[in-house]
DSSP file (Angstrom, degrees, kcal/mol; ACC not computed):
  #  RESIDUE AA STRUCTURE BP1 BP2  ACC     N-H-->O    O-->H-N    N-H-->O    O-->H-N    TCO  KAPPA ALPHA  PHI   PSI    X-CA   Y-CA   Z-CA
    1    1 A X     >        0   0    0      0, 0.0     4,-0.9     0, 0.0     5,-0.2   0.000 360.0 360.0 360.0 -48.1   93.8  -24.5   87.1
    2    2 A X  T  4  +     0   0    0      2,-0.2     4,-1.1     3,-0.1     5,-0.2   0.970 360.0  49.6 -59.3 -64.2   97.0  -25.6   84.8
    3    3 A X  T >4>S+     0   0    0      2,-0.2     3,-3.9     3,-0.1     5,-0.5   0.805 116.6  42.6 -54.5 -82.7   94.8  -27.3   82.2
    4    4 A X  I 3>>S+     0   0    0      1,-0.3     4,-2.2     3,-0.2     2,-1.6   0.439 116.6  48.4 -27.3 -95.8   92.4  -23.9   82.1
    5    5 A X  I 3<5S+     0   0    0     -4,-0.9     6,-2.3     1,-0.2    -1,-0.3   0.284 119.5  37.2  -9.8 -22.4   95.5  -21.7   82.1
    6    6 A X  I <>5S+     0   0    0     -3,-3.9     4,-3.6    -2,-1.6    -1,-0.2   0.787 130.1  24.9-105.9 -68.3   97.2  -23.7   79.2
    7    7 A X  I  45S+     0   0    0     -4,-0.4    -2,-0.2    -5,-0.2    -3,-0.2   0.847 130.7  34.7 -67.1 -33.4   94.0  -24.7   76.9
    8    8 A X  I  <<S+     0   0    0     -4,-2.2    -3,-0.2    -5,-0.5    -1,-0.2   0.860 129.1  30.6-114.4 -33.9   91.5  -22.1   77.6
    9    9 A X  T  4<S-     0   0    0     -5,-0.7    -2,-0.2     1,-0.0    -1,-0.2   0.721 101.3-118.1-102.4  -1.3   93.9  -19.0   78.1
   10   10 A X     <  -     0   0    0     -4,-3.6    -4,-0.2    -6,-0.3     2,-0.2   0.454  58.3 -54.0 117.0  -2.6   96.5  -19.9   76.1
   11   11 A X     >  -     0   0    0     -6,-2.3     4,-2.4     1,-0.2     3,-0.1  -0.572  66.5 -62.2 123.3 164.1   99.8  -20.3   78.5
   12   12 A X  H  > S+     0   0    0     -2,-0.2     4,-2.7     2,-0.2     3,-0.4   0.998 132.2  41.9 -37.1 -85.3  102.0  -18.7   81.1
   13   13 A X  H  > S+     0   0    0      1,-0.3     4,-0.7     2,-0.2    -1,-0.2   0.582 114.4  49.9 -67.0  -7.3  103.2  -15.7   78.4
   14   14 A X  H  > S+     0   0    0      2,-0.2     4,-1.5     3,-0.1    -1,-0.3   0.716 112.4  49.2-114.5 -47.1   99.5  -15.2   77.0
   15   15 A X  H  X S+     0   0    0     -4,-2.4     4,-0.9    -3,-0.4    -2,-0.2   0.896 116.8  44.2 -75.4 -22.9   98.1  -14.9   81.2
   16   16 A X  H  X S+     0   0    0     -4,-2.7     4,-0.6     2,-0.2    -2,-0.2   0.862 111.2  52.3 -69.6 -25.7  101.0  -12.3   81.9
   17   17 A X  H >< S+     0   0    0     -4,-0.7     3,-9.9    -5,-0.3     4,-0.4   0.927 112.9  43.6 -46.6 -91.8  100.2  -10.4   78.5
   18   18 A X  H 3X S+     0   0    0     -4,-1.5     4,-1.4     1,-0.3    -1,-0.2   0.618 116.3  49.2 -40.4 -25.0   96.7  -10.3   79.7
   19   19 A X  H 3X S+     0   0    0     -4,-0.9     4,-0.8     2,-0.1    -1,-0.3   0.609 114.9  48.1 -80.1  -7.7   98.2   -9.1   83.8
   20   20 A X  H <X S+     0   0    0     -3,-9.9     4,-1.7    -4,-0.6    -2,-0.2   0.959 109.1  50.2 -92.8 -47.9  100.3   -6.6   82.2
   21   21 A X  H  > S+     0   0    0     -4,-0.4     4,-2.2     2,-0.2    -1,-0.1   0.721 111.2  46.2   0.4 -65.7   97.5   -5.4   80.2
   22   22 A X  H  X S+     0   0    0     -4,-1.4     4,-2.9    -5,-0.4     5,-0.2   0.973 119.6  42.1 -77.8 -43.2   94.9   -5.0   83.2
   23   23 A X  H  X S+     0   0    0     -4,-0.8     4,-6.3     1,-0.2     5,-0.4   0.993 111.6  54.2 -36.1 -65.0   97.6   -3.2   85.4
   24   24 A X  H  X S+     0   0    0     -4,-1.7     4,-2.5     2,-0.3    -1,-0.2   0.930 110.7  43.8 -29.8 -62.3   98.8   -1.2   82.5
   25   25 A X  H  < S+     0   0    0     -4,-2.2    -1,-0.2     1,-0.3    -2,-0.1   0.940 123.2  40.8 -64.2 -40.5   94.9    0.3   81.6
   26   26 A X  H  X S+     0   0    0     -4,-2.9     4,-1.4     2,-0.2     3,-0.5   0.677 113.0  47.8 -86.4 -17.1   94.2    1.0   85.8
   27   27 A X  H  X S+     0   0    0     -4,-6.3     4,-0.9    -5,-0.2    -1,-0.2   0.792 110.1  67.1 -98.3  -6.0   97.9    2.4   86.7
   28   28 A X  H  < S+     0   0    0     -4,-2.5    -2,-0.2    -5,-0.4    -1,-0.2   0.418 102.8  39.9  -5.9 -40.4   96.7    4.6   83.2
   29   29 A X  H >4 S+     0   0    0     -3,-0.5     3,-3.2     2,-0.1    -2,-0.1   0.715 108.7  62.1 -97.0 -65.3   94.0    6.4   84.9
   30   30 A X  H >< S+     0   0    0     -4,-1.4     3,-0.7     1,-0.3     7,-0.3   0.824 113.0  37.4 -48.2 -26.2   95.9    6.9   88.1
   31   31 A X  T 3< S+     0   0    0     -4,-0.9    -1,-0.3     1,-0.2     3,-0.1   0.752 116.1  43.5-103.4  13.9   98.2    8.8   86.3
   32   32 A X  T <  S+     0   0    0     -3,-3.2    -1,-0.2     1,-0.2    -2,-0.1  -0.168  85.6 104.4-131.4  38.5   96.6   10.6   84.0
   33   33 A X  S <  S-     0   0    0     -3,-0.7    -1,-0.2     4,-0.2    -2,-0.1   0.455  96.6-115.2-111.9  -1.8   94.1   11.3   86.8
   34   34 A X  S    S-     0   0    0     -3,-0.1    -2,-0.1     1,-0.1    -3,-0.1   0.662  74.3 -62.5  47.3  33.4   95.6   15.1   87.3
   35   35 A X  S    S+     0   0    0     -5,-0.3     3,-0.2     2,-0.1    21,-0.2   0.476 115.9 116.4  89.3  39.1   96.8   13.6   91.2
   36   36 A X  S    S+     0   0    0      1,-0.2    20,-0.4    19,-0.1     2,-0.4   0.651  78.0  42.8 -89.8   4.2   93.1   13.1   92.1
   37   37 A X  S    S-     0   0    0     -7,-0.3     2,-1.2    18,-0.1    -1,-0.2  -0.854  82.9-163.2-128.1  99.0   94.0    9.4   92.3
   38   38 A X  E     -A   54   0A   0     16,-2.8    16,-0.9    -2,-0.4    17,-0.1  -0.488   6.0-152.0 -97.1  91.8   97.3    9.0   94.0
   39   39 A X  E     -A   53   0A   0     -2,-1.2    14,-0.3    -9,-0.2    13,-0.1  -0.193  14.8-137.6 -50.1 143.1   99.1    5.5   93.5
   40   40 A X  S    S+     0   0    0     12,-1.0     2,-1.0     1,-0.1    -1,-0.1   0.707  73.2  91.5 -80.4 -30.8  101.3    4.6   96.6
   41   41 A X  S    S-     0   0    0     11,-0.5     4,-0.1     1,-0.1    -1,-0.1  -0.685  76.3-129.0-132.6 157.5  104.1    3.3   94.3
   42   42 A X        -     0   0    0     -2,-1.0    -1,-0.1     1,-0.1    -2,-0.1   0.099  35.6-124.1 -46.1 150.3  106.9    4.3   92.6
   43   43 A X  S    S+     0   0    0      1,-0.2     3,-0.1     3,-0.0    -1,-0.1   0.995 116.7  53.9 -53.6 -49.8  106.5    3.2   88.7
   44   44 A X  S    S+     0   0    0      1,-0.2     2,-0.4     0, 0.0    -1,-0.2   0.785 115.6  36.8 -74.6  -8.9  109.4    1.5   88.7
   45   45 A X  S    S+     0   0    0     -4,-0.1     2,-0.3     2,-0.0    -1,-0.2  -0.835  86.9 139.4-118.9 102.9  108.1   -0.9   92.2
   46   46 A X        -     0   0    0     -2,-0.4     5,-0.1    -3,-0.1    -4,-0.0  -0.941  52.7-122.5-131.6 125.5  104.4   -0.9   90.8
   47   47 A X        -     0   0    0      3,-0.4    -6,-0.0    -2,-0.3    -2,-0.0  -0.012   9.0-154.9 -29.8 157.6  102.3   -4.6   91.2
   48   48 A X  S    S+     0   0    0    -25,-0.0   -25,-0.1   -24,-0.0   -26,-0.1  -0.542 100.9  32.1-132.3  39.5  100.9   -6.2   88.2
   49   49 A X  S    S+     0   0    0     38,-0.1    40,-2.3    41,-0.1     2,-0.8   0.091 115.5  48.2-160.0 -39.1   98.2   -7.8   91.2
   50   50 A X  B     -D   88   0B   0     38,-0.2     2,-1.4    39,-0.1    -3,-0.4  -0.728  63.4-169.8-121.5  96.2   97.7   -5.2   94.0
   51   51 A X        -     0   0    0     36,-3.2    34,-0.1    -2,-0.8    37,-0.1  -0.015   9.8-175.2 -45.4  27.6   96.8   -1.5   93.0
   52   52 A X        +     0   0    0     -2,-1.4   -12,-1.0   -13,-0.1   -11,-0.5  -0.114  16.5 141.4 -68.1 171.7   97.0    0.9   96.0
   53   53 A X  E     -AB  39  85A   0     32,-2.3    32,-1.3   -14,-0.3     2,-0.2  -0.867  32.7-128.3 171.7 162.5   96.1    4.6   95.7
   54   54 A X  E     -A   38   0A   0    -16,-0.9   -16,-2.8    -2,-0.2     2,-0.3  -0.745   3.9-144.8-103.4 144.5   94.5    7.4   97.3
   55   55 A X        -     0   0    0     -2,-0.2     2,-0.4   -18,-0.2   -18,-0.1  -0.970  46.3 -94.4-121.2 158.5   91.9   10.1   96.6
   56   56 A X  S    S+     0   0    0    -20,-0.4     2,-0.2    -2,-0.3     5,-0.1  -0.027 102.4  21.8 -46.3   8.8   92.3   13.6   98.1
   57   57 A X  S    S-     0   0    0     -2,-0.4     5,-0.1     3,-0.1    -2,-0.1  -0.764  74.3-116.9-168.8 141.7   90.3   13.1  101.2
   58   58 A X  S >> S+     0   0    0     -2,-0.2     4,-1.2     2,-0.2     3,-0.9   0.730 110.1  61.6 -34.3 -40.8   89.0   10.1  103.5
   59   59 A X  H >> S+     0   0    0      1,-0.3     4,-2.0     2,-0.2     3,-1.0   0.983 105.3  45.9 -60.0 -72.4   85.1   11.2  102.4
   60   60 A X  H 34 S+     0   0    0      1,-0.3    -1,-0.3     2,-0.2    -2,-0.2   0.185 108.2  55.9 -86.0  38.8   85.7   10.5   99.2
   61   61 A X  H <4 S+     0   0    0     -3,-0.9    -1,-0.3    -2,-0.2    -2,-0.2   0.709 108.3  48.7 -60.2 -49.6   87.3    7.5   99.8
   62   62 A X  H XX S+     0   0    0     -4,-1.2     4,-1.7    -3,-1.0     3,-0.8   0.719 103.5  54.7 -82.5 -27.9   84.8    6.5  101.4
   63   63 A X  H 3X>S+     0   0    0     -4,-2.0     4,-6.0     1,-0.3     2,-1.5   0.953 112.8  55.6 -54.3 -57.2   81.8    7.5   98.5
   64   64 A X  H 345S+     0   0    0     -5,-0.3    -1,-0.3     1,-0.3    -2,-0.1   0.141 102.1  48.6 -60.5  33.2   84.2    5.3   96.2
   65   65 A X  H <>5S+     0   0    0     -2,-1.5     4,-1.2    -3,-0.8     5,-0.3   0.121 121.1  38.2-153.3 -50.4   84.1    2.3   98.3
   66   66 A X  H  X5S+     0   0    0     -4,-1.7     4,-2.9     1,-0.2     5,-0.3   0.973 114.4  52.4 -67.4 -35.8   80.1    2.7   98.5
   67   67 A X  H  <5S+     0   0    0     -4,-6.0    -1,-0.2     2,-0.2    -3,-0.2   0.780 111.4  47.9 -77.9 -21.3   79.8    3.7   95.1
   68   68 A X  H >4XS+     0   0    0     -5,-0.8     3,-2.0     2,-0.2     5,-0.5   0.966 108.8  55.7 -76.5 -75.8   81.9    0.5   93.9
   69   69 A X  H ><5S+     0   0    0     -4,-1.2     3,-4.9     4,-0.4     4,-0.3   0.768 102.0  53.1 -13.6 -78.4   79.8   -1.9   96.1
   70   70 A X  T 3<5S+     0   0    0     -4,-2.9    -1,-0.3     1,-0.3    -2,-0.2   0.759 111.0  48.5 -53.8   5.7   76.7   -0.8   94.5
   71   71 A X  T < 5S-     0   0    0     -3,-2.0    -1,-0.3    -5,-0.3    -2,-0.2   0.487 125.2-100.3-115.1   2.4   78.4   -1.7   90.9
   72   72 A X  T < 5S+     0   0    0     -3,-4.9     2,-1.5    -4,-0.3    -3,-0.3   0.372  84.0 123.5 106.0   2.7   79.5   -5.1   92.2
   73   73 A X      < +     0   0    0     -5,-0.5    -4,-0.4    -4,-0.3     3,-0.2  -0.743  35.1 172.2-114.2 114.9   82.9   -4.6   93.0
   74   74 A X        +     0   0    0     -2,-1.5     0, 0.0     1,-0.1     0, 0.0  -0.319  50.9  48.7 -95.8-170.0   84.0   -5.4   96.7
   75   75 A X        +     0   0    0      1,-0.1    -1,-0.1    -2,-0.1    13,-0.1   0.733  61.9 139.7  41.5  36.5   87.1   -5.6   98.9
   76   76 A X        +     0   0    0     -3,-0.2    10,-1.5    11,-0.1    -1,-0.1   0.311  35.8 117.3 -66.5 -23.8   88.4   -2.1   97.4
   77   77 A X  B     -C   85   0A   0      8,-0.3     8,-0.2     1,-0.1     3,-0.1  -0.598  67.1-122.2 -79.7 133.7   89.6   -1.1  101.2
   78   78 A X        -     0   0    0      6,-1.7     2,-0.2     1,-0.2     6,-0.2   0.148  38.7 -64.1 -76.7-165.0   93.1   -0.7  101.3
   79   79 A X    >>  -     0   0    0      4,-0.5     3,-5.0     6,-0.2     4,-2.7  -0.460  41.4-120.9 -94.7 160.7   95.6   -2.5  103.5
   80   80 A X  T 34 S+     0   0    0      1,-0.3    -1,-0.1     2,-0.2    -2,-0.1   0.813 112.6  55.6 -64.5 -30.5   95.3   -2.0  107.2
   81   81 A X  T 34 S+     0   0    0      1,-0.2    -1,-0.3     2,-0.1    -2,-0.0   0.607 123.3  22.9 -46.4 -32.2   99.2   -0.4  107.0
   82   82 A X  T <4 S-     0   0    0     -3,-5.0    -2,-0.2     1,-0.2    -1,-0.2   0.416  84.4-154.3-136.9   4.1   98.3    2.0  104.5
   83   83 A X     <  +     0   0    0     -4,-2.7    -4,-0.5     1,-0.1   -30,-0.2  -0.049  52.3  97.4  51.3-156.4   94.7    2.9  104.4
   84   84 A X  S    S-     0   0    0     -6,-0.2    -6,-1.7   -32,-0.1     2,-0.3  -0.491  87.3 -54.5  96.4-159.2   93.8    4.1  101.1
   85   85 A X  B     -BC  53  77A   0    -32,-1.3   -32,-2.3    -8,-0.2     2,-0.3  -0.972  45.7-169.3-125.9 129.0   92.2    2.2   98.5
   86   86 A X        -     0   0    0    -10,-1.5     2,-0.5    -2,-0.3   -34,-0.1  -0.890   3.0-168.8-116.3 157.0   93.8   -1.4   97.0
   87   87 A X        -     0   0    0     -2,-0.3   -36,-3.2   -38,-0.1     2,-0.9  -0.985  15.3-145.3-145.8 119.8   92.3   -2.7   93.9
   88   88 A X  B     -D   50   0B   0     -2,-0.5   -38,-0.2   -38,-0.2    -2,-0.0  -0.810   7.9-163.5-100.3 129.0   93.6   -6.7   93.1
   89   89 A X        +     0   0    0    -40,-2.3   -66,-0.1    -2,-0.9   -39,-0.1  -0.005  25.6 154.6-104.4  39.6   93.9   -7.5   90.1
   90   90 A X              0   0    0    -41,-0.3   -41,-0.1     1,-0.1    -2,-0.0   0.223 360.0 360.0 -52.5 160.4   94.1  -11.3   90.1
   91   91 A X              0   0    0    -72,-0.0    -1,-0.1     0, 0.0    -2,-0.0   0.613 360.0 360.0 -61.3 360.0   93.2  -13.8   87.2
């Protein structure tokens, strides 16, 4: 993982670039969402790895959660504390 991480992505500051980046684009959409996608945290405690947020009813939680599956993207179900939606944004 260090040798990928050094040669092939370029370093430490070059994989945070690239974490602040993907955070950055998705907590972008949540806010600009008019509060149909409601992030759980304050900007200023916001992840650069774990996304949660909400939409405006449990039903359509639950359409998004199917609708992601069928596009490839699993494990979208929040944490068991907070319900919702979590989206990880690991390397």
């Amino acid at each position: 993982v260090l040798r990928w991480l050094r040669h092939e992505i370029g370093g430490l500051k070059k994989m945070n670039f690239i974490n602040e980046t993907k955070a950055a684009r998705l907590y972008r959409v949540l806010d600009n969402s008019g509060n149909f996608y409601r992030g759980r945290a304050l900007p200023c405690s916001r992840s650069l790895m774990n996304v949660s947020f909400h939409l405006p009813t449990s039903a359509l939680e639950e359409k998004f959660l199917h609708d992601a599956q069928r596009a490839g993207f699993y494990g979208l179900d929040g944490h068991r504390s907070c319900g919702g939606l979590r989206a990880s944004l690991y390397n």
